[in-house]
ZADO-1210 file (C-alpha; in nm, 4 decimals, padded with zeros to 6 digits):
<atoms>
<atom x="-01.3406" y="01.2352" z="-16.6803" code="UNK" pos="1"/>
<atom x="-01.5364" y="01.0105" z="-16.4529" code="UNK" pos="2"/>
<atom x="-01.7772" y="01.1736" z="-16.1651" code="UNK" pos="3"/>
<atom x="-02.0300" y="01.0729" z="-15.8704" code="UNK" pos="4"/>
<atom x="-02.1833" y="01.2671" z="-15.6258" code="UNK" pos="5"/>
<atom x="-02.2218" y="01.1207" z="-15.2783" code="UNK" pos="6"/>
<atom x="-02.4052" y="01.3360" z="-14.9956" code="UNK" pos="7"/>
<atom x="-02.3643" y="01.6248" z="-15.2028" code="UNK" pos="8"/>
<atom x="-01.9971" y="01.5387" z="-15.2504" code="UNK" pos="9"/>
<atom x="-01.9107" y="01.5625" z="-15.5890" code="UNK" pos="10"/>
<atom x="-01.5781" y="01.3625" z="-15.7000" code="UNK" pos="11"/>
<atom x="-01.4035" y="01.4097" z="-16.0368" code="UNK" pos="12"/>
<atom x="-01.1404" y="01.2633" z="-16.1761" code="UNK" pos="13"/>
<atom x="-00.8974" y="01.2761" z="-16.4760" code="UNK" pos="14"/>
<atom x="-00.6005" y="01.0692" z="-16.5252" code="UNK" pos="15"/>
<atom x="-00.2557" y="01.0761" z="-16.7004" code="UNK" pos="16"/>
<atom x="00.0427" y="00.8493" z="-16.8621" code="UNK" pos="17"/>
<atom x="00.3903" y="01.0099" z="-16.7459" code="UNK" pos="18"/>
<atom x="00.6179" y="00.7073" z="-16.8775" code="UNK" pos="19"/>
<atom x="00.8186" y="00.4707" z="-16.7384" code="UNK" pos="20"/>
<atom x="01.0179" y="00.4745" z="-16.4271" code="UNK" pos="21"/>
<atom x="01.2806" y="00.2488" z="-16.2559" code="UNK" pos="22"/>
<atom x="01.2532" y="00.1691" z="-15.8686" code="UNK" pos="23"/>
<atom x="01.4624" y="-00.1442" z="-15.6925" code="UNK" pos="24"/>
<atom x="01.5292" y="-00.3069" z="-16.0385" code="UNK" pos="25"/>
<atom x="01.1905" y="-00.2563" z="-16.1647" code="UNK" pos="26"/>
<atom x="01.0016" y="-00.1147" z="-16.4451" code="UNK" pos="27"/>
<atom x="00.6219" y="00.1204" z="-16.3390" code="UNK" pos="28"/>
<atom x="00.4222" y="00.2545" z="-16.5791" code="UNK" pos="29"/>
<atom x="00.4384" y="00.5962" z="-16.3850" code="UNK" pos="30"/>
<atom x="00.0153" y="00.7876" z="-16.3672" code="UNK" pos="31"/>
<atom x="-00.0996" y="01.0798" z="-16.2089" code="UNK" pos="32"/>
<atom x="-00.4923" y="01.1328" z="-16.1353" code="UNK" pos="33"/>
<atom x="-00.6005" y="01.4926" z="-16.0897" code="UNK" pos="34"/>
<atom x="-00.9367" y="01.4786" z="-15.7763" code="UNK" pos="35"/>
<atom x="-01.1515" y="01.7012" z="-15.7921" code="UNK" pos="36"/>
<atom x="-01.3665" y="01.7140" z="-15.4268" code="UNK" pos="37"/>
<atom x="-01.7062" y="01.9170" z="-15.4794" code="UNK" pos="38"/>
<atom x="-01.9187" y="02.0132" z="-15.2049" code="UNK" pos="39"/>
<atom x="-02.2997" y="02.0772" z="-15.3481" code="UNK" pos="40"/>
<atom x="-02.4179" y="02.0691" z="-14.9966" code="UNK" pos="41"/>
<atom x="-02.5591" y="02.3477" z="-14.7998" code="UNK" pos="42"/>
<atom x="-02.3167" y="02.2407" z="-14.5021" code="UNK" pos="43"/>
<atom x="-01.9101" y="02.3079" z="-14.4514" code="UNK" pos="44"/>
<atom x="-01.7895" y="01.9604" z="-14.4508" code="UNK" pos="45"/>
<atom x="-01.4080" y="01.8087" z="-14.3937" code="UNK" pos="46"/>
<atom x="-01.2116" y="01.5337" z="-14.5648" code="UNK" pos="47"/>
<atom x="-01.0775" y="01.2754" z="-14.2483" code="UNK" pos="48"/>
<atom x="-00.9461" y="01.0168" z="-14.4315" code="UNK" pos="49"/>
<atom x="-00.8526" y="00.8234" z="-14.7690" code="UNK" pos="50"/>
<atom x="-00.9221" y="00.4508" z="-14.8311" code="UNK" pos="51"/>
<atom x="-00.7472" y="00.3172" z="-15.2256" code="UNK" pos="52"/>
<atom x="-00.8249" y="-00.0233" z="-15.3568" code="UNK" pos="53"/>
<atom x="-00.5481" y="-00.0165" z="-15.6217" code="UNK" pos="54"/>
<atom x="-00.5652" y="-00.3260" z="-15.9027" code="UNK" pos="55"/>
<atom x="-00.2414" y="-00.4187" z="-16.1242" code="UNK" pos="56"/>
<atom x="-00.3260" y="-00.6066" z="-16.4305" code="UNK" pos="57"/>
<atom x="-00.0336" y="-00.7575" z="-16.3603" code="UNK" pos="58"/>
<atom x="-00.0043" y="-00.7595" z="-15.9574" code="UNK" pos="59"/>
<atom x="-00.2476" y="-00.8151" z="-15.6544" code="UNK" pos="60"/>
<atom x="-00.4695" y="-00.5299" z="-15.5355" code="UNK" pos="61"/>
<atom x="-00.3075" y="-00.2436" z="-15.2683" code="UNK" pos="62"/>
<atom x="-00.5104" y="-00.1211" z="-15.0487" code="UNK" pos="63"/>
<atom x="-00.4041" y="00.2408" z="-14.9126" code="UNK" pos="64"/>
<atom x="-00.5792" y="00.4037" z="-14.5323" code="UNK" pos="65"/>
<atom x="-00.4241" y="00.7315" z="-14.4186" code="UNK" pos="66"/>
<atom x="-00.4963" y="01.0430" z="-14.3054" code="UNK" pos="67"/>
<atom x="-00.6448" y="01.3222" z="-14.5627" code="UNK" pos="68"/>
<atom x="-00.4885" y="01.3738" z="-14.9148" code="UNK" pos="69"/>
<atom x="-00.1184" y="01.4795" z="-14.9944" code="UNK" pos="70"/>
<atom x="-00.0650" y="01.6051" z="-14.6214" code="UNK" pos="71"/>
<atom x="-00.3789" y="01.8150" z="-14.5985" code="UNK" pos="72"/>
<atom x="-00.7783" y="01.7965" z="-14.4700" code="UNK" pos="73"/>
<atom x="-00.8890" y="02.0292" z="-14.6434" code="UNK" pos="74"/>
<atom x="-01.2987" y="02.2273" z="-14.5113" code="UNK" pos="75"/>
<atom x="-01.5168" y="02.2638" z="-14.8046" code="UNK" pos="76"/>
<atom x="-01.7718" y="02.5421" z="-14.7444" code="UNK" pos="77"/>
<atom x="-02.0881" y="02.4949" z="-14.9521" code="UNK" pos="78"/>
<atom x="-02.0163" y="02.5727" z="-15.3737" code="UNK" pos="79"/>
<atom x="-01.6576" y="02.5356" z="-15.2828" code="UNK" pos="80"/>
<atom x="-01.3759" y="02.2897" z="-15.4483" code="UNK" pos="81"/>
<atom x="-01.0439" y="02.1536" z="-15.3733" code="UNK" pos="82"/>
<atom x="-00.8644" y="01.9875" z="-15.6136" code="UNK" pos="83"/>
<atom x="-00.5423" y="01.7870" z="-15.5605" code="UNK" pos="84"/>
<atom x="-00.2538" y="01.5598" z="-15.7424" code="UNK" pos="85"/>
<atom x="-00.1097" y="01.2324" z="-15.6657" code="UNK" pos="86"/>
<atom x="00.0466" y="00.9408" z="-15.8063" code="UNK" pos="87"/>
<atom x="00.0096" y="00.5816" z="-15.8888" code="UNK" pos="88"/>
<atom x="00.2519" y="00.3356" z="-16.0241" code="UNK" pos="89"/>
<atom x="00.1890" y="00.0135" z="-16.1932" code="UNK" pos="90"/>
<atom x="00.4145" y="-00.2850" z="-16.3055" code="UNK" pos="91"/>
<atom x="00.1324" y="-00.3767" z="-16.6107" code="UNK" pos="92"/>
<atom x="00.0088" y="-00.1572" z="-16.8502" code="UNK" pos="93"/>
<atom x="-00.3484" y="-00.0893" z="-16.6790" code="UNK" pos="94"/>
<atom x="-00.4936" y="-00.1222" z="-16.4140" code="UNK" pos="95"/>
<atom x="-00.7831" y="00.0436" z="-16.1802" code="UNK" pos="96"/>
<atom x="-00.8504" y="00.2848" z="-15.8937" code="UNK" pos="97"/>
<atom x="-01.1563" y="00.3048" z="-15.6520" code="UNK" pos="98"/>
<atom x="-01.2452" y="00.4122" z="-15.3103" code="UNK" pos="99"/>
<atom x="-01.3627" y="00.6258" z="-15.0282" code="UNK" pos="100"/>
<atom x="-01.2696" y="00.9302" z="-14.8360" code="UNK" pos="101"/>
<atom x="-01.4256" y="00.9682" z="-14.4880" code="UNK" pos="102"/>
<atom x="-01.5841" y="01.3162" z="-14.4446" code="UNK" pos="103"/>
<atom x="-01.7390" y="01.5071" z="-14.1664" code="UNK" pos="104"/>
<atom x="-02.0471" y="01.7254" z="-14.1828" code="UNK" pos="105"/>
<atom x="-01.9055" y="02.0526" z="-13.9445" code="UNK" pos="106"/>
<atom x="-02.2485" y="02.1869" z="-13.8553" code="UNK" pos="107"/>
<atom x="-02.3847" y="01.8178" z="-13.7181" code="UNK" pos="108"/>
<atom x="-02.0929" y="01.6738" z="-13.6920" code="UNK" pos="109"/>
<atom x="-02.1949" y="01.3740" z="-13.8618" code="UNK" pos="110"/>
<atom x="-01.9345" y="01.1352" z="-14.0179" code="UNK" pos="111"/>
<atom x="-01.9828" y="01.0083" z="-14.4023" code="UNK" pos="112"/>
<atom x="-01.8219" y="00.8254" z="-14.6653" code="UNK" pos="113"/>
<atom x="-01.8257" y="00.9285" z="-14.9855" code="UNK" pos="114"/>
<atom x="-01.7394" y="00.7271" z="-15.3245" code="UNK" pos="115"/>
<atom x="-01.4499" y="00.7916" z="-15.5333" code="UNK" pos="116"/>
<atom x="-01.5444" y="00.6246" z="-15.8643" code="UNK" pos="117"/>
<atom x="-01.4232" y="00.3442" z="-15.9941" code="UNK" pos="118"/>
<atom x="-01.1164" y="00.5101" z="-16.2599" code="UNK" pos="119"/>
<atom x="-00.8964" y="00.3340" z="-16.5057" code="UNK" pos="120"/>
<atom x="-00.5248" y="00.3733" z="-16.5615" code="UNK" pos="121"/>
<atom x="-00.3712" y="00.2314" z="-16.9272" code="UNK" pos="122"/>
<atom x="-00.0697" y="00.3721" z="-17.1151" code="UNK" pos="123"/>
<atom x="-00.2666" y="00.3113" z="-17.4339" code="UNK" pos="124"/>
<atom x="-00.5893" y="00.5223" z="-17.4790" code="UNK" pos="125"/>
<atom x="-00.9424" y="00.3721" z="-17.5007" code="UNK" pos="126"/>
<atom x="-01.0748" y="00.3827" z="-17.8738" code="UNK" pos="127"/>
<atom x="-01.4139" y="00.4989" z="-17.9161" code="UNK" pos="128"/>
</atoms>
């Protein structure tokens, strides 16, 4: 699992290999990546937006902007959680995720990014 904590944001993530797929005459490597979104803050805060910088071993980087997470912006009192599930799929066998999700503070209504770690994606697990 990889972590950071950013303003009191706490991001976690875990990944996983769900096979092969075949879209318009291609082969993905098919992953899902489990976010975890951790407020340690003593302030209700808000997911805005999502920015992905997705690398391919085997294609150039995506970038992804939008609006929240899987149709949602979810409020995070303080101690609170919200975790979510989405996908990724890749034409090599690895490859990367990284970004940022665009948050607002509801008591000062201050904007804020906060880091979504740097997390791999490989059908073949790391040996220790």
């Amino acid at each position: 699992m990889v972590q950071q904590i950013t303003n009191g944001i706490k991001i976690s993530v875990k990944t996983k290999f769900n096979g092969t797929i075949e879209r318009n005459q291609n082969i993905f490597n098919a992953f899902s990546y489990f976010i975890t979104i951790q407020n340690e803050s003593d302030d209700a805060v808000q997911l805005l937006e999502r920015f992905w910088e997705i690398s391919d071993a085997l294609n150039d980087k995506e970038f992804v902007v939008g609006e929240g997470v899987v149709g949602q912006k979810p409020t995070l009192n303080p101690n609170e959680q919200y975790t979510y599930r989405s996908n990724c799929f890749l034409l090599g066998d690895s490859g990367s995720m990284k970004g940022t999700f665009k948050m607002i503070n509801k008591r000062t209504s201050h904007l804020f990014q906060v880091i979504i770690p740097t997390f791999q994606l490989t059908t073949i697990p790391f040996l220790n």
